[in-house]
N, C-alpha and C positions, 0 to 999 in steps of 0.2 A: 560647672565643673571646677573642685578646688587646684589652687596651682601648682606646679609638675613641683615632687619634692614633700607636697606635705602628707600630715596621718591620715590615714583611711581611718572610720571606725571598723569594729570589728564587720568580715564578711558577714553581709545581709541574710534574708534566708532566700531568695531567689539567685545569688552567688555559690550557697552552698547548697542549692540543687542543682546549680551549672555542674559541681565537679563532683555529685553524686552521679549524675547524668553520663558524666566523661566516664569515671570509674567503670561504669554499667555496658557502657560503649568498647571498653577494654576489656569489661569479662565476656564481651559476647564476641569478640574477636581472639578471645580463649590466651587471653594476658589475664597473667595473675593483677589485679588492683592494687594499688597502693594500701599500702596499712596504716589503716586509723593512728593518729598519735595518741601516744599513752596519756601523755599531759595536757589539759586545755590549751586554746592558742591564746597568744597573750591577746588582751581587751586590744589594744591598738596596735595596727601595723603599718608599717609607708610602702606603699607601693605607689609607684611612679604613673602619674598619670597619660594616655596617651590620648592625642588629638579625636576630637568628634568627629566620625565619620558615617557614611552615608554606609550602606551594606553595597553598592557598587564602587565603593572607595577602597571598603577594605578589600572587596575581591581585588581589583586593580595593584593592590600592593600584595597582596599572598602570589599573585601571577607575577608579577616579578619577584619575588623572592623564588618561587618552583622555576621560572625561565634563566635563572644564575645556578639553578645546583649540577655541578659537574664532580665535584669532588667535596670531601666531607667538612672542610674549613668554612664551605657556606652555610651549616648550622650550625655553625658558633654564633655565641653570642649575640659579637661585634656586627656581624654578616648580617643577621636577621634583623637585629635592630635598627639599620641603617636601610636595609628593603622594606624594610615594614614600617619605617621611617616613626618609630616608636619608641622609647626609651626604655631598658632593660636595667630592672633591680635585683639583687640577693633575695627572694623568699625569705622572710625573719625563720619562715618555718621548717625550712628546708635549706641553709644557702646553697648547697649545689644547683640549684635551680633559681633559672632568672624566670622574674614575671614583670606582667604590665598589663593597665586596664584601660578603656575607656569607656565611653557613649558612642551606641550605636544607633544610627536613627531618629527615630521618637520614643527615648522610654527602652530602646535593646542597651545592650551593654556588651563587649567584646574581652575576651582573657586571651593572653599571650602566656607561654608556659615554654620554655628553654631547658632541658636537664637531661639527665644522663639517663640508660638505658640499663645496657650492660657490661663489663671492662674489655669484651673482647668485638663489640659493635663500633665502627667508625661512626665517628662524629655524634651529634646530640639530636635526641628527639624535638620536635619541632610542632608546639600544639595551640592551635586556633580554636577558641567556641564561644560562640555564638549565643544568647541570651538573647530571646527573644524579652518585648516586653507583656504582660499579662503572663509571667511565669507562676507557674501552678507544680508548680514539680519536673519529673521528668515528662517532657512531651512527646516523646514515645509509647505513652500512656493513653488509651480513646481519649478515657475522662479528665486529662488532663492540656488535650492537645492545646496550644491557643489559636486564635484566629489569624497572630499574625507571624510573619515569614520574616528570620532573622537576615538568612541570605537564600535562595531562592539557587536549589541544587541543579538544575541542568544547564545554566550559563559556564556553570563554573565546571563542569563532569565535560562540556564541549569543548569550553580552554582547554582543559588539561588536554584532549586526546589531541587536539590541534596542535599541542608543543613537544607531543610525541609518546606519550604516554596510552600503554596499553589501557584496559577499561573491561574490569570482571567484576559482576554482581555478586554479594557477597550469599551466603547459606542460602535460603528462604524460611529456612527452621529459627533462623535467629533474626535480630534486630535487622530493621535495614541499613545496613553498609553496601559502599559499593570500593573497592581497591583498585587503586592503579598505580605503574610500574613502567619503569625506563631506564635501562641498561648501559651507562658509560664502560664497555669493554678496557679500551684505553688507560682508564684511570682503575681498573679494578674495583669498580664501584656500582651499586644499583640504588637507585631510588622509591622506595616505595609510600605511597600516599593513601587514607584512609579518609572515607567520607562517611559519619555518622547522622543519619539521617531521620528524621520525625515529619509529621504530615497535618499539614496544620488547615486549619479546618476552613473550606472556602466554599463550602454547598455543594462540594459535588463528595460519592461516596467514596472515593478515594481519596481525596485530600490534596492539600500540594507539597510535593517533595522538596523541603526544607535544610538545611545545614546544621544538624546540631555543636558538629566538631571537623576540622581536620588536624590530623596527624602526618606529619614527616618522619619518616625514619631510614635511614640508609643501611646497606649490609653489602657485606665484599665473599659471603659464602656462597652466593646462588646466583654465577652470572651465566647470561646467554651470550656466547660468544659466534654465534650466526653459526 
């Protein structure tokens, strides 16, 4: 791994099927996708490199980050970066948006993504994904699945409900996601968290339920106030 600071070459093509992947994960939870840029990216970018971790490392730091959100100041930037104990950069391609990458396991790789939503949404979207290695495209694909598991979805789907968060399966006509949700009355605030999921291939006919992405995102329009 190069040291924290220097040039990335440009995104791989297993990177740019990570965030074809996320896009796809967005349009199947009925978000408009990001739009293509009009002009190529430049050949080299810096992004900030972040520590190698194990996929029970990063779950361990995403769960502290979800067990500090009460109010919308913990998706800033500063906040995430410091739970996530990761170091957050300007996007060359976007600056509104902070990122960060590292090594994941043997051969996965992890994207940190910081940015804004919409001007009338508290606080900042909050997006984790996961790169499996043996990446073939998107893994929500039969013929693409790989064999191995970036982060391994029902540890992390049992964290959350443990820390108070509700837990609804998402369509069944679309992708699998599953969403979850926890209401600070108090602060005027809800949190809501998405788990984009692929099934990676382990000899049995349904596969194992994997992590392609998680998403944070907060809103102050739809609380339950008991």
């Amino acid at each position: 791994m190069t040291a924290p600071g220097s040039d990335h070459a440009h995104p791989t093509a297993p990177e740019q099927a990570g965030d074809a992947a996320a896009a796809a994960a967005d349009r199947a939870a009925g978000q408009a996708p990001r739009a293509a840029p009009a002009t190529p990216a430049p050949a080299r970018v810096s992004i900030p490199d972040g520590p190698a971790l194990t996929s029970d490392e990063l779950q361990t730091r995403l769960l502290t980050l979800v067990a500090g959100l009460s109010t919308a100041v913990q998706t800033e930037g500063p906040q995430v970066a410091q739970a996530l104990g990761t170091p957050l950069a300007a996007d060359p391609r976007n600056p509104d948006r902070l990122i960060a990458e590292g090594e994941l396991g043997q051969g996965g790789r992890y994207h940190v993504v910081v940015g804004s939503v919409y001007p009338d949404v508290p606080g900042r979207r909050v997006e984790v994904r996961f790169i499996p290695p043996g990446w073939r495209g998107d893994p929500r694909d039969p013929e693409r699945a790989p064999t191995a598991c970036g982060l391994a979805f029902q540890p992390l789907s049992d964290a959350l409900v443990e820390l108070g968060y509700s837990r609804t399966r998402g369509p069944t006509h679309q992708r699998e996601r599953w969403s979850f949700r926890k209401d600070f009355p108090r602060n005027a605030i809800a949190f809501y968290i998405k788990a984009n999921l692929y099934r990676a291939q382990d000899g049995t006919a349904e596969g194992r339920a994997c992590v392609l992405s998680v998403q944070i995102d907060a809103d102050s329009a739809d609380l339950s106030h008991g």
